[in-house]
N, C-alpha and C positions, 0 to 999 in steps of 0.2 A: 572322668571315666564313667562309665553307664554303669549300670547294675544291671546283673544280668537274674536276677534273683525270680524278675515274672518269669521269665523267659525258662528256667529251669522249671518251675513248676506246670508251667506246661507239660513238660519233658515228665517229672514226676509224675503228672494226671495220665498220659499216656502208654505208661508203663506201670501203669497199677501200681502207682504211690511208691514205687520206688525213687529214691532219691537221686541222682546221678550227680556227682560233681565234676568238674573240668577237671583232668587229668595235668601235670606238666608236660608240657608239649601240645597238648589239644588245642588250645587256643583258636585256629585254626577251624576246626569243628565247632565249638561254642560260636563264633561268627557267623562261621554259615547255617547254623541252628538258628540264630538269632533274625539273620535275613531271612530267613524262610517264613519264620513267624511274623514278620514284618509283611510281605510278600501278601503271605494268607489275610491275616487282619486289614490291609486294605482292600482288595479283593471283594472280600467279604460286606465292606463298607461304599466300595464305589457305584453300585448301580443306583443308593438313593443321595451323593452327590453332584449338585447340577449347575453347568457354569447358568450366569446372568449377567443380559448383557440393555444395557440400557441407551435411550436417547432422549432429547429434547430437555435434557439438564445440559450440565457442562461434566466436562473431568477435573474441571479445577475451579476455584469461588474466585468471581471476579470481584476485583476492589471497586466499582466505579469503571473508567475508561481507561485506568492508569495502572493495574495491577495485577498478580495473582497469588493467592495461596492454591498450592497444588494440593489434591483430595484424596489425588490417586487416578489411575490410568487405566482404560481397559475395561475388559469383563471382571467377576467379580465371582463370589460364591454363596451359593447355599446349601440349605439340606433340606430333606425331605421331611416332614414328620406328620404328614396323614396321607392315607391311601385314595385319597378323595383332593388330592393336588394343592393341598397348601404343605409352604414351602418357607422356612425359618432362616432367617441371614442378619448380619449387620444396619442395626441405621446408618450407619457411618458411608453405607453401597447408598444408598439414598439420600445422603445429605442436601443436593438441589432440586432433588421433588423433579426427578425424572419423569417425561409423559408418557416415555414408552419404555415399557421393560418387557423384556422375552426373555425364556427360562429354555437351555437345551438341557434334556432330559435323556438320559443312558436308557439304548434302547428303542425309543420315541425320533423318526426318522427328520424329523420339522423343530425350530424350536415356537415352543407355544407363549403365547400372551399371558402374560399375569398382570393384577393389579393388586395392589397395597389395601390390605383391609383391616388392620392391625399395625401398633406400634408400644412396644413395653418402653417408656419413658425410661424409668428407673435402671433396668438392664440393658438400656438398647438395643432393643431388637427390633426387626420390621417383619412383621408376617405375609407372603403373598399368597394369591389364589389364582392357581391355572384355569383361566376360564376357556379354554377350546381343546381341551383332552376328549378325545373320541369317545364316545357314551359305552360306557359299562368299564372304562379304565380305572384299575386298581394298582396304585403306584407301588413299589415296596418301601417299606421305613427302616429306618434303624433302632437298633436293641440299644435302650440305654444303661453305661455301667451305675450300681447304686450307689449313689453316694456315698453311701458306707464302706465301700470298698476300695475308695478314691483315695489311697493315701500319698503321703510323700515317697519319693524313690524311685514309684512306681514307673514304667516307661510310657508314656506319650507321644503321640503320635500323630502331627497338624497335617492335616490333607486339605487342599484345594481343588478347583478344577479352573485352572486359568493359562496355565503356560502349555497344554497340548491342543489342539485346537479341533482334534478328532473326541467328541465327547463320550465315545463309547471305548477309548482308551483308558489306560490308567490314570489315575491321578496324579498333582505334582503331592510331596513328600517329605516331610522334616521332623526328624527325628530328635527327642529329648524325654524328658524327665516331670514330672510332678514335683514342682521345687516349692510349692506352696497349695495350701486349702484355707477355704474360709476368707479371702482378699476381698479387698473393697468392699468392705463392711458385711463382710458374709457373703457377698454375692456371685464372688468369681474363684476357679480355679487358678493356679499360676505354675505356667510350664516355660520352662529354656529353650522348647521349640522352637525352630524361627516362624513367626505372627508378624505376619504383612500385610497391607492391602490387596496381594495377590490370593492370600485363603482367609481374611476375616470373613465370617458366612459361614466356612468351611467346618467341619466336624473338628473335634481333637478325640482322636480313641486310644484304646487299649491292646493289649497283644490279642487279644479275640473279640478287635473286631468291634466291639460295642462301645458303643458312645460315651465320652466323661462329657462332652460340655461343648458350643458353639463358639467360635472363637469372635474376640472383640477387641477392638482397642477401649481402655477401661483407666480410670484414673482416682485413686482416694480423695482428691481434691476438687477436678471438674467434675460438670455435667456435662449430656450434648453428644448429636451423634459424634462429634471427632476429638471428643475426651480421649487423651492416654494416646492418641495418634503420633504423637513425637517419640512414645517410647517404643516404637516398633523397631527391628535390627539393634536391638539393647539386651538381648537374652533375656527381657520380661515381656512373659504374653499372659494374656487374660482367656477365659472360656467361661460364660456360663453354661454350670449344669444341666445338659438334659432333662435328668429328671423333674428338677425345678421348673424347666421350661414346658413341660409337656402338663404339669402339676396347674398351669393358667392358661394352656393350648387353647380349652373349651371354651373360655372366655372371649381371647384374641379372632375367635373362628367366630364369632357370633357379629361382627364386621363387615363391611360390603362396602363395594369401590366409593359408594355417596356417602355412606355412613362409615367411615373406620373406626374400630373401637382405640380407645386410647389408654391405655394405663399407665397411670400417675403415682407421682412418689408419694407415701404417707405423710402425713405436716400434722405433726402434733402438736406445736405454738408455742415453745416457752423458751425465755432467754436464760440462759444461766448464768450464775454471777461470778464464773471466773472465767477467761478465755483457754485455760491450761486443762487440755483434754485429758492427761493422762496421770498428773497429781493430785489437781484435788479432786474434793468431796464433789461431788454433782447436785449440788445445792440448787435450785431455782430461783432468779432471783427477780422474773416475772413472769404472769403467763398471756399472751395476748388474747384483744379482745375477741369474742365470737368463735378462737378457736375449740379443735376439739381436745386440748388440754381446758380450757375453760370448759365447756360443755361435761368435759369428766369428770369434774369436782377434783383439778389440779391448782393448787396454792400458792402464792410464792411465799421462798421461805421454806418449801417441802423438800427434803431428800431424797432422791431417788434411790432405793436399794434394791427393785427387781421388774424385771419388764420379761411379760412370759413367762412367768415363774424361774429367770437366770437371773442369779445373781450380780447387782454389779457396783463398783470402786469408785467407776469414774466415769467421762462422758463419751469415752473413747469406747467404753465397754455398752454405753445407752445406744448409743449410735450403730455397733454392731449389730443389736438386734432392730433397730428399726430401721434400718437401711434395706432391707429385704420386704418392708411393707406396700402397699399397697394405699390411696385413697380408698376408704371403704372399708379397708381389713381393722377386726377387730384384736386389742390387747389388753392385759390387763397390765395393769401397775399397783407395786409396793411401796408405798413411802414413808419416811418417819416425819410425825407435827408432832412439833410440841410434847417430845418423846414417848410418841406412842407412834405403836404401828396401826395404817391407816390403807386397806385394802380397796383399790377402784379397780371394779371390772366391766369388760364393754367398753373401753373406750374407741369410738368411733374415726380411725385416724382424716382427716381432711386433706384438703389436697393448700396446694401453694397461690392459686389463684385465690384463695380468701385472702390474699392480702389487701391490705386496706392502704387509702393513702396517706402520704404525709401528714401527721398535726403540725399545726401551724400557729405559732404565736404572733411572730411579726415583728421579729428584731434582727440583727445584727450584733453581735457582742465586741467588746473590746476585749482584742486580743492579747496573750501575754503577761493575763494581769496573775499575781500570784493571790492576791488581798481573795477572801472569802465572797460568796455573789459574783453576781455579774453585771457589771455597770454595761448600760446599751450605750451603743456607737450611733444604730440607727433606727428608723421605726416608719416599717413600711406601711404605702397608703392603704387605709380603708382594708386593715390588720383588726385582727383582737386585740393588740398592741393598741393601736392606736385610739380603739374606740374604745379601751380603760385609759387613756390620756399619758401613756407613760412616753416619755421624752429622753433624750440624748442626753447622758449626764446620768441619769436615775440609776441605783442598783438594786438590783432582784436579790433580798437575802436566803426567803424561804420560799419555798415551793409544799405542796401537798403531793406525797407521792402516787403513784399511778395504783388507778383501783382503789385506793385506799376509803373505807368508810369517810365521808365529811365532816364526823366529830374528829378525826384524827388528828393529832398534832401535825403541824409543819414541820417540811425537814430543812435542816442549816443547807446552802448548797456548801459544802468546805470545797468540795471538787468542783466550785468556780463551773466551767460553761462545757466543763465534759459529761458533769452530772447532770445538769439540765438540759444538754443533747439527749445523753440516755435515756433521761424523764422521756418526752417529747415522743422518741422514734417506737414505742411502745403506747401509746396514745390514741388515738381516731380524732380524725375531725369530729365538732359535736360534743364532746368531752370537755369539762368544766376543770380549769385550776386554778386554785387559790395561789396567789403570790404576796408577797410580804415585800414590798419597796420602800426601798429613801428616797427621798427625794433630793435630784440636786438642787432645786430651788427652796432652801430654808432649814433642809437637811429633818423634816417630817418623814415618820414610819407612815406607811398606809397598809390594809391589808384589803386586796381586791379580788375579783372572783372574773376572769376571761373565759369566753366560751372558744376553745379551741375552732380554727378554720381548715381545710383544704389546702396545703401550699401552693401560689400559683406559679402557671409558667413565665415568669417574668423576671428582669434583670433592673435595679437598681439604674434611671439615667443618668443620675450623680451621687456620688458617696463621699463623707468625708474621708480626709487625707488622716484623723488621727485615728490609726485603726488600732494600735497597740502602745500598752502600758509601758512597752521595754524593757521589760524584766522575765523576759522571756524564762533565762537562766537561775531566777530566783524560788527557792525550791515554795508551791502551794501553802498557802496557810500559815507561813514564816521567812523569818532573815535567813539569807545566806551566812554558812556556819564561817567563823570569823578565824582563819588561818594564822598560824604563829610565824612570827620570822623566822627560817631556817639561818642555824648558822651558818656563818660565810668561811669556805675553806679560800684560803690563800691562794693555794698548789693547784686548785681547780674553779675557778672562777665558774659562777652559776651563768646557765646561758638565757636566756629570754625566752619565753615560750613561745612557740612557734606560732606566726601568724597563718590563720585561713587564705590561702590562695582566693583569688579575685580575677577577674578577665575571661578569655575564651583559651580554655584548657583542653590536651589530646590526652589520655587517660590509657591504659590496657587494664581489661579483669585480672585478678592474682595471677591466674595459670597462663597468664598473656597468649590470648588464646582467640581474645577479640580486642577492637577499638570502640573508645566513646568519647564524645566530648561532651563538654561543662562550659557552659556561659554564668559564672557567679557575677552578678551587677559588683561594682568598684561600691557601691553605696552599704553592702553589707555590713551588717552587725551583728555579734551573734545573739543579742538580746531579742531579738526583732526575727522571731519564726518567720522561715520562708517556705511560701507554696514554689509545691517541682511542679515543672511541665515535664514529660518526656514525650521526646518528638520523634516520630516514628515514622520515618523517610518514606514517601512513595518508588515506585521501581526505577531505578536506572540515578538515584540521585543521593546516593551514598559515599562520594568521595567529600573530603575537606570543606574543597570550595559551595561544593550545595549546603554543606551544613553552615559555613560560615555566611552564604547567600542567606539563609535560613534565619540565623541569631542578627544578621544586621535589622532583618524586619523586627525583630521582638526587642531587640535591646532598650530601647528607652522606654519600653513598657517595664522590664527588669525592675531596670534602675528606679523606676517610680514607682514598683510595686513591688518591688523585695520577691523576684520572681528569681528563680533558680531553673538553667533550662539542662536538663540532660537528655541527650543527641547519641544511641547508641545505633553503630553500623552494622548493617544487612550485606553477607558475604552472596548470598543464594541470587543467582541471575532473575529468578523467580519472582524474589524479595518474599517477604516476611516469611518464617513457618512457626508454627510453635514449638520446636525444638530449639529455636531461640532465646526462649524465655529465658533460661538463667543467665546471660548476655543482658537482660534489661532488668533482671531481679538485681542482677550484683553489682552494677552500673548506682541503681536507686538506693542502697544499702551502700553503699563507697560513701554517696551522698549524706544520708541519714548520720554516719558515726562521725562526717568530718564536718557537717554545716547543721544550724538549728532551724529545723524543717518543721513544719506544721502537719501534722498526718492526718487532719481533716481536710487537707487541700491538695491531694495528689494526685495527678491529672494523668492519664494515659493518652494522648494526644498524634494522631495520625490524618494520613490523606490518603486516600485508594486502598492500597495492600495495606501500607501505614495503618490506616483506619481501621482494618479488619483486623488486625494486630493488638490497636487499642482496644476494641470490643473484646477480643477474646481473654486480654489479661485483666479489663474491667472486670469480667463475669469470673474466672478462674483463680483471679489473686484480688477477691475486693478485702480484704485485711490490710492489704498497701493501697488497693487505687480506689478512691474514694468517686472519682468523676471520670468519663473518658468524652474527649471532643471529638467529631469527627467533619473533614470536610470531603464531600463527592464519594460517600462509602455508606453502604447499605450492610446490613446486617443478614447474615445468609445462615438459615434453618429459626429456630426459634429461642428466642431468648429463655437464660436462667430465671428461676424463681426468687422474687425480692426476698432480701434477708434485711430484718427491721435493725437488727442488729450491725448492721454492715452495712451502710445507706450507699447509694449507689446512683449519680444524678448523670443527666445527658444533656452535651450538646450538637445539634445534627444542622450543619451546613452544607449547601450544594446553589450550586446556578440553576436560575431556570431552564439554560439550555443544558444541561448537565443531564446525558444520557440515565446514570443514574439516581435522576429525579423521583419518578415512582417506583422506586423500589426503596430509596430512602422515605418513603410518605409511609408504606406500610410497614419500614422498622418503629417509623414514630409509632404506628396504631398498636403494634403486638406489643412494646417497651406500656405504652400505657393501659393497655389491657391486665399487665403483672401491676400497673398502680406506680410504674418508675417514676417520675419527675423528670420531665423532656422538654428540653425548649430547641426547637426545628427555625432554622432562618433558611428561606429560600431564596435567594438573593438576583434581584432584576440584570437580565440583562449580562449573565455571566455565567460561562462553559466553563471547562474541566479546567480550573486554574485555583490559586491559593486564595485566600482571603487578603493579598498584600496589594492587591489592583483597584483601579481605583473606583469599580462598582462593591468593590467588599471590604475598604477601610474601617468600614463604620463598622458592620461585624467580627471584626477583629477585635475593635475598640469594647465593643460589647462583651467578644468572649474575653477578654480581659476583667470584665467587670464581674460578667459572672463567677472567675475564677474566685477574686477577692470577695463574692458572698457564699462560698459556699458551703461556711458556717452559720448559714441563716439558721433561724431559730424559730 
């Protein structure tokens, strides 16, 4: 039920602060007081929104020649917010980098050209500029309401202009509530209104009329113009603030069709040393190199206790305030060292393209192993590895931790080759560390000094078969705790414990609500962590027989490589959308409680729509997918920022006759421009088809290889 509580006050203002309440029986009257003010308030609001209508992109992201993720359909929305013809909307309306967009304006008999001269990363917005408005044209804007007066309860009100096609009409109209402030880390309003791709762009207002905030799809997890796009028709919509928006207008407006300004999200650089946002301490437990937590005299080892003078608990509350930042924008920070309090101010936030890339030592580890160190498996060519002479067999016991002064003591690795990833992904090429080795020949300590490399793009052409200790199940650092005999009841004889399923499995989620299947190799053990693939069907090839067409190609890769495949089904004629995702989250999570999985080997793995699918849960869920593969699939708008913390590697297949060839060239370039680690096979002589033919066996064979390295080190 609404509250009708704005709506009276109105009533109040209007009658000189008298109160008026609904009588019993008036019901009736309170409705049609209510529409009338609804009525007024967009009215009021419609002559500065304007449909836009674009060409020379698509309405929908093509996978390759075999797919689609739909974007959305149609014209689209904006608003107005300078009298001088720029005009504030969704990236999400732009996501394929449209050539032509025309804006009809209420009023204004033509619609006019605009061009893109602005985009807020962080909030997703796109700003345009009407460049053919008749000289001396003074557009009208909209009255923003103040944040301050933006509470919950309040009524809301999402306008578009997309479903009348007469744009000096009214607008389309959906009515709700303020069911939240402060969303997505401070950045978004959150209203029950219904928020579509028919009014993202569109205003969200108040009973008079003035603006809370532009509406967007908006997600606390992704980035990307079509973050939060799955939650639309879910009674959660997003808007950022006007005010807020108008608060960077000056900036976005300094822009021009060659030059667009671009605003980036703040990157202040430090790892923290619990993954649990909202329990623990917000301890630091590194800070990377050249950032501007480095540059600010940030520690590890510092507590964080206030950013902008707010107080805060935990990382969920860090986050909060720096989620609203800016590349460039200044903050200060409170932290406790060494219990004292330690005031930095001016920190200069950075942006996310300082990422650096992979260090590189030049092993491969043995997996599995519980024993302290990390005995190497392998030791790649003309590595750091190799030119300190360290060999198959050897273990690394100590390391020199990252940054640390070089009188510093080594540290034990106890956490075996998670620790020494961690070391590692916080690193730079160029970077010196001390390691502490046995040797397997003769069982001598050494203590050496490698100068960290660049990881290259390359794959292993032969690896040994012994890749794990099989002791998967044995807990780090000690024996398995030695169980008592239970006693034996008579009356109820003990049953065996049930063995792990094997073969190709039909599966439903809990709510059986979807289908997947499971290919477990017959070779499994559960000592013996297995890398998942999950295979992400291109369109039209969703029934049994294509996925079991599918596992006959990978099977005997399986079985020899302790490969676990899961094969979740796409209902949508479309194929893929991301309101699928919890269909492939709980699919890989089924997996996870029931088989022993290696979480540095998780692959999101597609073809066409497939592929776009894998990209989108690589960048959105990299906490599960460590790697995504792609074959005949390009990457569509611009990749997420690398998280050193969250590695993230590529592999990008396509035929040379494969239409899309060069737009897969230029995901390679923008993926390695963030510093990702990409290995691209372009493969002779082979159009829109899988890697199972006989010009792409051998790339197959490959990315097989690659899967089993992709705990290099």
């Amino acid at each position: 039920m609404r509250s009708y509580l704005p709506l009276l006050a109105l009533a109040t203002a209007a009658l000189g602060g008298l109160m008026l309440m609904p009588a019993p029986g008036r019901s009736d009257e309170v409705d049609e007081l209510q529409e009338k003010a609804i009525k007024a308030a967009v009215n009021k609001i419609a002559p500065t929104v304007v449909k836009i209508e674009t060409s020379g992109g698509t309405e929908v992201v093509k996978g390759g020649a075999r797919g689609l993720i739909r974007r959305g359909q149609g014209p689209t929305t904006g608003l107005i917010v300078h009298p001088d013809g720029y005009v504030i909307s969704s990236a999400y309306n732009f996501a394929d980098k449209p050539s032509t967009i025309r804006v009809a304006v209420p009023g204004i008999k033509e619609r006019r050209v605009a061009r893109v001269v602005g985009t807020d990363q962080t909030r997703m917005l796109t700003l345009l500029k009407l460049v053919d408005l008749p000289p001396g044209t003074k557009l009208d804007v909209p009255v923003p309401a103040p944040k301050s007066e933006i509470q919950i309860g309040l009524t809301a009100i999402a306008v578009g202009r997309t479903l009348v096609p007469e744009v000096n009409g009214p607008p389309n109209v959906s009515v709700g509530i303020i069911s939240a402030i402060d969303r997505i880390w401070g950045k978004a309003i959150q209203t029950d209104a219904k928020v579509s791709p028919t009014n993202y762009g569109g205003p969200l207002i108040d009973l008079q009329g003035r603006v809370q905030g532009v509406l967007v799809p908006a997600s606390p997890q992704a980035e990307g113009e079509t973050a939060g796009f799955e939650w639309y028709d879910s009674g959660i919509g997003f808007a950022i603030p006007l005010e807020d928006i108008n608060a960077v207008l000056p900036r976005l407006m300094k822009g021009t069709e060659k030059e667009p300004v671009v605003l980036k999200r703040g990157f202040m650089g430090v790892l923290m040393k619990s993954q649990d946002m909202y329990e623990a301490v917000p301890t630091i437990e590194s800070v990377l190199p050249n950032s501007a937590a480095e540059r600010g005299g940030l520690k590890a080892g510092d507590i964080l206790r206030e950013v902008d003078g707010r107080k805060v608990s935990n990382y969920a509350q860090v986050m909060h305030q720096l989620g609203k930042k800016y590349e460039g924008d200044l903050i200060s920070i409170k932290v406790e060292r060494d219990n004292k309090e330690v005031v930095l101010d001016k920190i200069v936030l950075g942006s996310a393209e300082e990422a650096f890339p992979q260090a590189f030592l030049g092993i491969l580890p043995i997996r599995d192993d519980p024993a302290d160190g990390v005995e190497i498996r392998y030791v790649y060519p003309k590595s750091p590895a190799e030119a300190a002479k360290l060999q198959i067999g050897d273990r690394i016991l100590k390391v020199s931790r990252p940054n640390a002064p070089s009188s510093a003591p080594l540290v034990e690795l106890k956490g075996g080759r998670e620790m020494l990833m961690q070391f590692l992904q916080v690193m730079r090429p160029g970077q010196e560390m001390k390691l502490e080795v046995k040797r397997k020949a003769g069982g001598k300590t050494e203590t050496l000094t490698v100068k960290l490399a660049e990881a290259p793009d390359l794959v292993p052409e032969d690896l040994p078969e012994n890749s794990s200790a099989k002791q998967a199940l044995t807990p780090v650092g000690g024996k398995p705790p030695i169980k008592k005999p239970e006693k034996k009841d008579d009356q109820q004889p003990q049953k065996p414990p049930l063995k792990a399923e094997t073969g190709f499995l039909k599966r439903t989620t809990p709510a059986a609500d979807a289908t997947y299947w499971l290919y477990v190799p017959d070779t499994y053990d559960p000592n013996i962590a297995c890398s998942v693939v999950v295979w992400l069907h291109p369109v039209g090839k969703n029934k049994e027989r294509d996925i079991e067409d599918f596992v006959d190609v990978w099977m005997t890769f399986c079985d020899d490589h302790h490969i676990i495949l899961v094969c979740p089904q796409s209902d949508n004629m479309l194929g893929w959308t991301p309101g699928e995702t919890d269909v492939v989250m709980e699919a890989v999570k089924s997996v996870q409680e029931t088989y022993t999985v290696d979480r540095r080997r998780i692959v999101a793995h597609g073809m066409g729509v497939g592929g776009e699918m894998a990209f989108y849960l690589g960048f959105q869920y990299r906490a599960m997918f460590r790697a995504v593969a792609t074959v005949g699939t390009a990457l569509r708008g611009n990749p997420r920022e690398k998280v050193p913390a969250q590695p993230l590697t590529f592999f990008l297949a396509a035929g040379d006759k494969d239409p899309v060839k060069p737009a897969l060239e230029e995901t390679r370039d923008k993926l390695r421009k963030l510093k990702y680690n990409v290995l691209e096979r372009i493969i002779p002589n082979m159009g829109v088809e899988y890697l199972d033919g006989r010009a792409g066996i051998k790339t197959l064979e490959e990315l097989i290889r690659w899967i089993d390295s992709l705990d290099r080190m």
